[in-house]
Backbone as a chain_set.jsonl record, in Angstrom:
{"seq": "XXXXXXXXXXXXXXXXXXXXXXXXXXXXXXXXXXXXXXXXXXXXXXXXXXXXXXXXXXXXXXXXXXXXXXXXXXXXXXXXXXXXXXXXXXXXXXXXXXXXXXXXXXXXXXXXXXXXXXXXXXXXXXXXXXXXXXXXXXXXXXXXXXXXXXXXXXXXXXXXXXXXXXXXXXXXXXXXX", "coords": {"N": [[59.895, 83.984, 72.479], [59.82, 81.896, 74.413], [62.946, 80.566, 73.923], [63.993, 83.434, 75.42], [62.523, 83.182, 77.698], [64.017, 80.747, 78.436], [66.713, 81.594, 78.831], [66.15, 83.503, 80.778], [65.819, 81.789, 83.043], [68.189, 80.469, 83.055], [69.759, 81.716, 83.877], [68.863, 83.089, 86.37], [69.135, 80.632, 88.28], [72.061, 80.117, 87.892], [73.186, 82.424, 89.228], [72.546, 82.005, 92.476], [73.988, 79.82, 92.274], [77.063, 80.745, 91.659], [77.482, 82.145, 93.734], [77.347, 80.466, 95.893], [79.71, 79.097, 94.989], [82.083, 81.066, 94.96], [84.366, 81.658, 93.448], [83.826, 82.541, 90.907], [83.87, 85.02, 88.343], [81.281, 87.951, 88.781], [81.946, 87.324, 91.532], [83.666, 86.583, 92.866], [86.467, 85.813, 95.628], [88.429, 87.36, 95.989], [90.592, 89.317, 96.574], [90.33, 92.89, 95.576], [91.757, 95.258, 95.66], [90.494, 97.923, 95.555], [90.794, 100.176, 97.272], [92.655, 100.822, 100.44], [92.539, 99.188, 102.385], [93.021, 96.742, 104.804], [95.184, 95.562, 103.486], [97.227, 93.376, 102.753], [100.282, 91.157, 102.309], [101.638, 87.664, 101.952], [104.748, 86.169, 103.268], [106.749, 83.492, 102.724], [109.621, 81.987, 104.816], [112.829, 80.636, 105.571], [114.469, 79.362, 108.436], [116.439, 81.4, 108.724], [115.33, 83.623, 107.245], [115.65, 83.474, 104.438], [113.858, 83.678, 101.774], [111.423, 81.652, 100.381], [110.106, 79.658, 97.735], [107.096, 79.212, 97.314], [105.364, 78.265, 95.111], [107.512, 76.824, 93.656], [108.609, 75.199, 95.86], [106.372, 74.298, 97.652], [104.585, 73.548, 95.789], [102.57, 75.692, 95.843], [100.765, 78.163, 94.983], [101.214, 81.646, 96.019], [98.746, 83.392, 96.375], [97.609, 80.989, 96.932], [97.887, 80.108, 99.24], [97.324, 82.913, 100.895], [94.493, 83.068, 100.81], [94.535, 80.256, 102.363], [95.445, 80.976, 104.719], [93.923, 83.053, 105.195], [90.682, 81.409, 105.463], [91.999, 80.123, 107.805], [91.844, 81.912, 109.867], [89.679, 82.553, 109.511], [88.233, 80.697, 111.117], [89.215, 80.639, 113.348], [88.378, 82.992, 114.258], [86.002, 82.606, 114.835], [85.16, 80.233, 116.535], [86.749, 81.441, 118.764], [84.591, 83.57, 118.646], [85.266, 86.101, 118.313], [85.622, 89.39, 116.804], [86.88, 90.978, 113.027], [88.226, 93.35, 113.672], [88.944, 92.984, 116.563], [90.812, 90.997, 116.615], [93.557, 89.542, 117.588], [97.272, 89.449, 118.344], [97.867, 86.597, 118.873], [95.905, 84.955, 117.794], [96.194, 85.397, 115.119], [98.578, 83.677, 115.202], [98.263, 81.652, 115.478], [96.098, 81.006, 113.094], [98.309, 80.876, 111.324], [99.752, 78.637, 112.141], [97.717, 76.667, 111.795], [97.371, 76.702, 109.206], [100.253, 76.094, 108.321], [100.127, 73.388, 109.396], [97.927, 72.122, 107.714], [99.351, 72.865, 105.215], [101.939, 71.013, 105.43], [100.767, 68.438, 105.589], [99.532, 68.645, 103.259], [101.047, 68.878, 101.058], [104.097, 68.156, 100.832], [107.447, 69.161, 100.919], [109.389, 70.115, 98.125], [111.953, 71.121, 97.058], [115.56, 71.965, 97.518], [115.971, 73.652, 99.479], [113.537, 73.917, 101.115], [113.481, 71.498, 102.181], [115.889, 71.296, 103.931], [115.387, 73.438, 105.379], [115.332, 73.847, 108.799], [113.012, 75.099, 110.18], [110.139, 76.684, 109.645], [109.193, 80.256, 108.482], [106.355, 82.239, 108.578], [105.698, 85.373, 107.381], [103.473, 88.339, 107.83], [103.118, 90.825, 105.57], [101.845, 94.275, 106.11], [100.289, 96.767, 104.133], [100.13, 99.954, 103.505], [99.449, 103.802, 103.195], [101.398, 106.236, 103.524], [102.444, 109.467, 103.467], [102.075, 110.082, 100.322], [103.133, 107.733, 99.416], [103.708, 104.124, 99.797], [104.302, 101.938, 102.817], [104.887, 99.435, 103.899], [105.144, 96.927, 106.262], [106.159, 94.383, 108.21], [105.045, 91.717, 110.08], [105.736, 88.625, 111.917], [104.006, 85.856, 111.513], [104.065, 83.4, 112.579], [106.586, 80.852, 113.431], [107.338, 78.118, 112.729], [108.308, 74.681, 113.629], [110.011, 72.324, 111.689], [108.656, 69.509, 110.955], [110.708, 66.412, 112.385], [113.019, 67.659, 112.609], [115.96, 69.207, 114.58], [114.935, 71.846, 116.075], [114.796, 74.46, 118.099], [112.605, 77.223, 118.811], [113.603, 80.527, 118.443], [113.967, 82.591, 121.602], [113.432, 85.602, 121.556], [111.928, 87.389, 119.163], [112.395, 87.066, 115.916], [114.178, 89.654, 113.516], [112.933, 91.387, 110.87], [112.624, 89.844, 107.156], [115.457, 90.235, 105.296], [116.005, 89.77, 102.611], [114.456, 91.027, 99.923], [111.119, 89.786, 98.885], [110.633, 88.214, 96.057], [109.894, 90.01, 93.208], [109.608, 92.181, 94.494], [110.831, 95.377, 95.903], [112.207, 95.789, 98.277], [111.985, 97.972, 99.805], [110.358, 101.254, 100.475], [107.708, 102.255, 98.372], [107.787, 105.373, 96.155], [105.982, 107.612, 94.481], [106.876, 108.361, 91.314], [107.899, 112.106, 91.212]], "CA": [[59.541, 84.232, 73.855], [60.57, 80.947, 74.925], [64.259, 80.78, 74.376], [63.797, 84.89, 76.396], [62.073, 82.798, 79.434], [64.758, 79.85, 79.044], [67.819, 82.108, 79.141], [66.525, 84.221, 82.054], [66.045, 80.82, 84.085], [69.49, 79.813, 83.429], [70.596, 82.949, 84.804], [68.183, 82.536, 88.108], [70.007, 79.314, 88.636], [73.155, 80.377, 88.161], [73.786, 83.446, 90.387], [72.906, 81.492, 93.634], [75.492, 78.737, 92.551], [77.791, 81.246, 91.491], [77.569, 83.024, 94.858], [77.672, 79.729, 96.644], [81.011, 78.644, 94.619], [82.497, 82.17, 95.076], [85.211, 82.054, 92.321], [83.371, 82.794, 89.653], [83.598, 86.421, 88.204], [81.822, 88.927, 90.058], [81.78, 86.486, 92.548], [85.093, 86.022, 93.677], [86.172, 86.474, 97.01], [90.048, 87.219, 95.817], [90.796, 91.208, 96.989], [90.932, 93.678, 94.147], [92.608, 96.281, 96.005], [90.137, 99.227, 94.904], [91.37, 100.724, 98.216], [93.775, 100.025, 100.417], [91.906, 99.026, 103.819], [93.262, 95.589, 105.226], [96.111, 95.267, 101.977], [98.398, 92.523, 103.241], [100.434, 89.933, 101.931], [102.323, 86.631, 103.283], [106.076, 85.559, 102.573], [107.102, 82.3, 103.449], [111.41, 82.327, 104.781], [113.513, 79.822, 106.753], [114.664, 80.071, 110.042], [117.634, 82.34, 108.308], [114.753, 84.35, 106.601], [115.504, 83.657, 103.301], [112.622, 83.455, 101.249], [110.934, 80.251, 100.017], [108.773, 80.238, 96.82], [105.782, 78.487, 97.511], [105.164, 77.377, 93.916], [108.623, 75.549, 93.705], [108.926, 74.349, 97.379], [105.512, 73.287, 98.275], [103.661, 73.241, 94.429], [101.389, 75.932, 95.777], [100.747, 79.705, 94.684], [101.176, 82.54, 97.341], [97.661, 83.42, 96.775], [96.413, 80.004, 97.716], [98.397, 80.291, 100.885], [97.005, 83.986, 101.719], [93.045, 82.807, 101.166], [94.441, 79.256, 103.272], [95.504, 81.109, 105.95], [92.392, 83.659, 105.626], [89.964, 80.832, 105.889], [91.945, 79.501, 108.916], [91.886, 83.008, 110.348], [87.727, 82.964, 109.917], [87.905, 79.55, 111.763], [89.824, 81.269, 114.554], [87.526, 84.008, 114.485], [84.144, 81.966, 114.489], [85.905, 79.548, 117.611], [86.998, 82.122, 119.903], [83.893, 84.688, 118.783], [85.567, 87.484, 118.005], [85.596, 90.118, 114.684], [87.748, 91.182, 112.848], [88.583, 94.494, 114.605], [89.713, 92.475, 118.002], [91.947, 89.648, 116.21], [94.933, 89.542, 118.552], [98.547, 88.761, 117.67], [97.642, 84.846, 118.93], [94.753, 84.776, 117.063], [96.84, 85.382, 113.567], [99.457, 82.766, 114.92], [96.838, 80.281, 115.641], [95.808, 80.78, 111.701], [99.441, 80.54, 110.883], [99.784, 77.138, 113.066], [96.525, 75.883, 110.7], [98.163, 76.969, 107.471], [101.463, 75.29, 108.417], [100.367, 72.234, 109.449], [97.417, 71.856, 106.557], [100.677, 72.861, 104.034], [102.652, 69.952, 105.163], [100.237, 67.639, 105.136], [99.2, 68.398, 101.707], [102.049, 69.406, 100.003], [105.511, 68.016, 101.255], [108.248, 70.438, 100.579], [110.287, 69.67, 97.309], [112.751, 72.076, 97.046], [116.398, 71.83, 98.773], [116.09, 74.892, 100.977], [112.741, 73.444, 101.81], [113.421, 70.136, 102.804], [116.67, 71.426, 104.38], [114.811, 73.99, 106.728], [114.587, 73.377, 109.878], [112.02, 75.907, 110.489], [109.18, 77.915, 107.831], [108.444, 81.413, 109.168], [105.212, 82.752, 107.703], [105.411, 86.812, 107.905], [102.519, 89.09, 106.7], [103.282, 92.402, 105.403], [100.909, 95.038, 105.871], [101.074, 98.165, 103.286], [99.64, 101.769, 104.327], [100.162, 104.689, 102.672], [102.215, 107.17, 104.24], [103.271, 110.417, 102.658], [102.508, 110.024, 99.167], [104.102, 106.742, 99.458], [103.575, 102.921, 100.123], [105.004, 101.591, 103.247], [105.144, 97.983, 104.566], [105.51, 96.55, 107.818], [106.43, 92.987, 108.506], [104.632, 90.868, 110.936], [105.907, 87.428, 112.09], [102.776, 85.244, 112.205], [104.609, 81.997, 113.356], [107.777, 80.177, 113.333], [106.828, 76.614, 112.84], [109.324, 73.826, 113.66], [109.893, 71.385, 110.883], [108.6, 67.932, 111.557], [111.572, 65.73, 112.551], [114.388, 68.552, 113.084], [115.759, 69.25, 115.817], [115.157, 73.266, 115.888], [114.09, 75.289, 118.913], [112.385, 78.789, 117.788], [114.497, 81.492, 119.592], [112.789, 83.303, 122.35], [113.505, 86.813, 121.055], [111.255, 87.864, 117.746], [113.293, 87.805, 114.973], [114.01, 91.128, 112.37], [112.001, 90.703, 109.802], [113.251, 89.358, 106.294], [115.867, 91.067, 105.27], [116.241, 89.7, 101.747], [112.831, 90.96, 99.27], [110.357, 88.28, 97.853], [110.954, 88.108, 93.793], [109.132, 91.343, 92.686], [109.395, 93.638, 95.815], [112.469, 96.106, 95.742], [111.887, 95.465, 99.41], [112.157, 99.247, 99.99], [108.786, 101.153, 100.327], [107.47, 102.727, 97.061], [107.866, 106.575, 96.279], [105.209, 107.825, 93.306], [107.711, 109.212, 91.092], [107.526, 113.636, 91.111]], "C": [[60.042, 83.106, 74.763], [61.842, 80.71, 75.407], [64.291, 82.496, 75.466], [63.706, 83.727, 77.986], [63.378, 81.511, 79.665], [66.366, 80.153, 79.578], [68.002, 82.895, 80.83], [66.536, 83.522, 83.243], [67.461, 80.059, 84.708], [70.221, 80.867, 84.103], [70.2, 83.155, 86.102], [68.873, 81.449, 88.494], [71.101, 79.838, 88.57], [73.944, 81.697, 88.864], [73.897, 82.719, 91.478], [74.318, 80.591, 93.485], [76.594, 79.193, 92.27], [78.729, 81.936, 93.116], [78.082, 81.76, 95.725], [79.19, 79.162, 96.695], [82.017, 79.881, 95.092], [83.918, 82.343, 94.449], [84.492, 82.176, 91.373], [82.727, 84.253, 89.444], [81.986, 86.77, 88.256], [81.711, 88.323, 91.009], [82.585, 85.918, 93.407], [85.567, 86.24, 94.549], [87.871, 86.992, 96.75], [89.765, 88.681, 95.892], [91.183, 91.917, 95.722], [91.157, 95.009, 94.286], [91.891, 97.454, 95.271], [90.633, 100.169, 96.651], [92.177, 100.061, 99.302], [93.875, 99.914, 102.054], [92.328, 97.39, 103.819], [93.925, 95.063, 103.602], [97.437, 94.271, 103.196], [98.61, 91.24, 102.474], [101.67, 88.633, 102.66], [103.888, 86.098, 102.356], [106.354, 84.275, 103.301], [108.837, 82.186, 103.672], [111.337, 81.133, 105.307], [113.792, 80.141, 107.637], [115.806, 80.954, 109.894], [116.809, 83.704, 107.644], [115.232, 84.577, 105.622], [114.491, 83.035, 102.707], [112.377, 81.988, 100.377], [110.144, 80.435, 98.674], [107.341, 79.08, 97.17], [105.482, 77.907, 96.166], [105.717, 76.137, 94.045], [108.433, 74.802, 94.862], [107.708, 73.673, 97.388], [103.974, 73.394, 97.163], [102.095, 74.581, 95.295], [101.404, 77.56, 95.815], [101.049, 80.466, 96.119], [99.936, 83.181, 97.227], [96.613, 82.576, 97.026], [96.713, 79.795, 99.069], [97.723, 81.337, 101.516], [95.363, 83.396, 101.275], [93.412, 81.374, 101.755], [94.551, 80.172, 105.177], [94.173, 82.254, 106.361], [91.346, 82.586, 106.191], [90.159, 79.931, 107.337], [92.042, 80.97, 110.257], [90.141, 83.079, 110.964], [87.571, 82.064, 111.007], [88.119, 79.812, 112.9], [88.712, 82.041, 115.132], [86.337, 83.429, 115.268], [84.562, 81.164, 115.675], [85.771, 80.797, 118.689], [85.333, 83.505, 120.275], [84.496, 86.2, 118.668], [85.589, 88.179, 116.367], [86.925, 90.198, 114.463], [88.499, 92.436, 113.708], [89.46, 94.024, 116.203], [90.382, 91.442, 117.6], [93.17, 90.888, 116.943], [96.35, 88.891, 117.699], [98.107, 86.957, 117.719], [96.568, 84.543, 118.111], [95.422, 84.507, 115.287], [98.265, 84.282, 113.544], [98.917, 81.495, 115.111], [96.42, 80.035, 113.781], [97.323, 80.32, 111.159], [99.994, 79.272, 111.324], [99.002, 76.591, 111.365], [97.044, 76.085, 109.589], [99.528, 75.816, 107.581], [101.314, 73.697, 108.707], [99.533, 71.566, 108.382], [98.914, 71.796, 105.296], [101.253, 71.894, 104.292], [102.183, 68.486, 105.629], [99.64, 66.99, 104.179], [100.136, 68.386, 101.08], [103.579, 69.623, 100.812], [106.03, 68.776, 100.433], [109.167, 69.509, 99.314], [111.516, 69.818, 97.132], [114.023, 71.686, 98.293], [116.153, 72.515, 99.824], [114.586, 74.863, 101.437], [112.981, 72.429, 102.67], [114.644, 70.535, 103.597], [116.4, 72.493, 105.562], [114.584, 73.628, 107.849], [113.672, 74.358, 110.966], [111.39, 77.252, 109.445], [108.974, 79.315, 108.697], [107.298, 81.704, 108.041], [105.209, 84.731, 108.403], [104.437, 87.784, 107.155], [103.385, 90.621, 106.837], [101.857, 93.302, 105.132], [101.601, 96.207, 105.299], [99.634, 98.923, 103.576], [99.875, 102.868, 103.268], [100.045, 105.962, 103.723], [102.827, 108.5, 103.4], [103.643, 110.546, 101.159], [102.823, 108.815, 99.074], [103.254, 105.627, 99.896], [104.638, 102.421, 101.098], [104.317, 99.987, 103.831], [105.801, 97.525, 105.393], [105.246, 95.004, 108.409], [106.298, 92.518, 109.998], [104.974, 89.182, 111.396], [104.769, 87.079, 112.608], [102.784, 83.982, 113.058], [105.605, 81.511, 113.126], [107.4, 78.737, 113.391], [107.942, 75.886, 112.481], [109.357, 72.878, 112.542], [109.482, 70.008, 111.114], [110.303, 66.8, 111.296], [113.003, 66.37, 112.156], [114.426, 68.65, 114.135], [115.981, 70.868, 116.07], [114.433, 73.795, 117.163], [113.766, 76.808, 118.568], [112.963, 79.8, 118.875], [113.294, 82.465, 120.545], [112.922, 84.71, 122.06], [112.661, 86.644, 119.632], [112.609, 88.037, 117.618], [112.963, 88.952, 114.169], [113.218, 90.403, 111.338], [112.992, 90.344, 108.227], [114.201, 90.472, 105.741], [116.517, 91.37, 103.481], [114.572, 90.401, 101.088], [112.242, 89.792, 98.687], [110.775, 89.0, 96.595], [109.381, 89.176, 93.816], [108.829, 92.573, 93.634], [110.709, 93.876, 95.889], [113.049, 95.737, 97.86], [111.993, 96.636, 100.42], [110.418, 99.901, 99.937], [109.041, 102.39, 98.666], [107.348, 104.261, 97.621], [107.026, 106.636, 94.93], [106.821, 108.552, 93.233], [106.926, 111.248, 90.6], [107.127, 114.359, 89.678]], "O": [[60.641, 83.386, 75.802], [62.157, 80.617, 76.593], [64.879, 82.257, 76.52], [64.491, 83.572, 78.921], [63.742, 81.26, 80.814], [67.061, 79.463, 80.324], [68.93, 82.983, 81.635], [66.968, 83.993, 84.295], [67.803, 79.51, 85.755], [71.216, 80.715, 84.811], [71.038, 83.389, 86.973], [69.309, 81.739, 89.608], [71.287, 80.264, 89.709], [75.167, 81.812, 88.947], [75.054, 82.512, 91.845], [75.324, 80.593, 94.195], [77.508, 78.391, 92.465], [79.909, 82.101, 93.426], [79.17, 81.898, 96.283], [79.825, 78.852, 97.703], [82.942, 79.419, 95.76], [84.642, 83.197, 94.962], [84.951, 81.284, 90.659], [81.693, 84.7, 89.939], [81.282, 85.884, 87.772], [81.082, 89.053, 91.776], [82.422, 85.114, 94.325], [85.202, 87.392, 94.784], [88.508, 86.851, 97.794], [88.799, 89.189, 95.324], [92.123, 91.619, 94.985], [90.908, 95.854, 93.427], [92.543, 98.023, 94.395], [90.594, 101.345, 96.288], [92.419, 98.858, 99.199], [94.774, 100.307, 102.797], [91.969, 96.747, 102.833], [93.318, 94.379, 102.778], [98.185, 94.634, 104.103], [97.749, 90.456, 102.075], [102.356, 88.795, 103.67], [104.006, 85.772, 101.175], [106.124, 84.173, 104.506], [109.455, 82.307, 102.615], [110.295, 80.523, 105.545], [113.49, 81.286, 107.972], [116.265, 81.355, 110.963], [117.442, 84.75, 107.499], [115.467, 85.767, 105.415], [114.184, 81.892, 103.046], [113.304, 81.415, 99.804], [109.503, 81.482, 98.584], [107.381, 77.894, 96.844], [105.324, 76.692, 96.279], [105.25, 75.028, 94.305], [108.049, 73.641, 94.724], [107.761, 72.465, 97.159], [102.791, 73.347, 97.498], [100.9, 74.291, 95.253], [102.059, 78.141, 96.681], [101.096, 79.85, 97.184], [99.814, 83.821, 98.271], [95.422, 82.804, 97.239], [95.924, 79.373, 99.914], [97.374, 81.086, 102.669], [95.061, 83.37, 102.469], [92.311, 80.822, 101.76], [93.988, 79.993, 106.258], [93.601, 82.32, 107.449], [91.051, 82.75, 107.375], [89.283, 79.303, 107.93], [92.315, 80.755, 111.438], [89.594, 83.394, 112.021], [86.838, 82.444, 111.921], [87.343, 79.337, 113.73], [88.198, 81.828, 116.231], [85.883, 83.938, 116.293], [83.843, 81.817, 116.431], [84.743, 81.007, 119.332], [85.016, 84.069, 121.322], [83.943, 87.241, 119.023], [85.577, 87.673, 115.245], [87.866, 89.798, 115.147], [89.454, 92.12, 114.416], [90.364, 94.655, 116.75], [90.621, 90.732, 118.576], [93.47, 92.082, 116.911], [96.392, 88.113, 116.747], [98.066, 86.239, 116.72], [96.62, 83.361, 117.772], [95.108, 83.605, 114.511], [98.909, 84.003, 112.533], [99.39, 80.411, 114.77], [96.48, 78.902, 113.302], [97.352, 79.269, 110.519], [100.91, 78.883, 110.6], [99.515, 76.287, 110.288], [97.038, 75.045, 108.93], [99.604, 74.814, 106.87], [102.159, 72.874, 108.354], [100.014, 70.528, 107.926], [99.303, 70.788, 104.707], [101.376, 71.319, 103.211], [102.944, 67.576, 105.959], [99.304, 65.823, 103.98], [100.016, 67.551, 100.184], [104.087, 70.659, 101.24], [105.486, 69.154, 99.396], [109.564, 68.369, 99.557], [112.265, 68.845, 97.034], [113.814, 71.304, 99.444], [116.116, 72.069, 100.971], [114.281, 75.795, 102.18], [112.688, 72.507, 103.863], [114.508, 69.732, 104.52], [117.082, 72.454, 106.586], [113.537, 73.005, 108.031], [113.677, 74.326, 112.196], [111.869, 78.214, 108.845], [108.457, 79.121, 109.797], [107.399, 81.416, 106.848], [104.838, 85.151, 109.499], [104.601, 88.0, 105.954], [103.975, 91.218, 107.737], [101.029, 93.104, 104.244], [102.72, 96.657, 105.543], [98.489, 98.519, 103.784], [100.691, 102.558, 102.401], [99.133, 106.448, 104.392], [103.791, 108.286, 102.664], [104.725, 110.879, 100.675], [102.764, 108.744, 97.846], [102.146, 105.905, 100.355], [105.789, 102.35, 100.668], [103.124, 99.813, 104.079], [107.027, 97.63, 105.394], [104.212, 94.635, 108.966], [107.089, 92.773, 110.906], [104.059, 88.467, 110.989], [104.31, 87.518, 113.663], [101.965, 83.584, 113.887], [105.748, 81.83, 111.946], [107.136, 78.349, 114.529], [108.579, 76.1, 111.45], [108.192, 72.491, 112.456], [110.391, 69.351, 111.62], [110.816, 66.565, 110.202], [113.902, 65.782, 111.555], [113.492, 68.394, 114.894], [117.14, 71.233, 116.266], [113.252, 73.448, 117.195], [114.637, 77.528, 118.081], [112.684, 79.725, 120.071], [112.173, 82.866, 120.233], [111.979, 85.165, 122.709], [112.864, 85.588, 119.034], [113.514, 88.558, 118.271], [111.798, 89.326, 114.028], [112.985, 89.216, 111.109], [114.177, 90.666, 108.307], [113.757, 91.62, 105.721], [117.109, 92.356, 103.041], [113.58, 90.249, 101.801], [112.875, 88.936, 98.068], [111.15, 90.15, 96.366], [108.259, 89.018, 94.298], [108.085, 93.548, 93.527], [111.605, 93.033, 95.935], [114.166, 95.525, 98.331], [112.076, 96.439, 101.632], [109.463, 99.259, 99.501], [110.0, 102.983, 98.172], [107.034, 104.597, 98.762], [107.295, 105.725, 94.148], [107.589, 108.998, 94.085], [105.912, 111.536, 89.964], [106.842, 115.556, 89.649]]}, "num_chains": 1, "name": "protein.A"}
């Protein structure tokens, strides 16, 4: 009866701190795409929009970049007062500012075609489904100047990337018939 009452205490204790930590299975706040409401992900290019890897270049996953720039998204949010439903284009380049300048304060760029950039774009892709199908639609969230280049960001939006990240055909998906 004892060990019974000492197991179910360690389990009272450890949900709150589970919940509080929020990586720890079911507790994780990482998206597990059971549907496919707010599905977006982030590529990092140069000012040529060729793609960057975030591992190599700046030692850091592309899903610690998309929950960095989420949590600087909430910060936005929670600042200005607004939900999610009314986030504005400035609102998601304001998070993309905070991501870019946290990233190269933590994690100088290694990589040639990092350190040789003289400007990171950060673009999210949002995916939909359309017709049977998966489509994706590329958002520029910011163009951020390199510290100590001399790059001006063009006043026209650029096209969006035109090369795919490593594992996207960069075409939208068709179920096959």
């Amino acid at each position: 009866m004892l060990r019974w009452i000492a197991a179910f205490g360690l389990v009272a204790l450890a949900v709150p701190l589970m919940t509080k930590i929020k990586e720890c299975y079911p507790f994780s706040n990482f998206p597990m795409y059971s549907s496919l409401e707010d599905v977006w992900t982030l590529q990092l290019t140069n000012e040529k929009n060729q793609p960057l890897s975030t591992q190599r270049d700046f030692s850091g996953d592309a899903n610690s970049i998309r929950k960095l720039t989420t949590s600087r998204l909430r910060q936005v949010q929670r600042e200005r007062n607004i939900t999610t439903i009314n986030l504005r284009p400035e609102d998601w380049h304001e998070a993309g500012r905070r991501t870019f300048q946290w990233l190269l304060e933590n994690h100088e760029p290694k990589a040639p075609e990092a350190v040789e950039a003289n400007a990171l774009r950060l673009w999210r892709k949002e995916y939909t489904i359309q017709n049977g199908g998966f489509k994706g639609q590329y958002t520029l969230l910011i163009e951020y100047p390199m510290p100590g280049k001399n790059y001006t960001p063009s006043a026209t939006a650029p096209s969006p990337p035109g090369e795919a990240p490593a594992g996207d055909t960069g075409t939208d998906f068709e179920p096959e018939k």
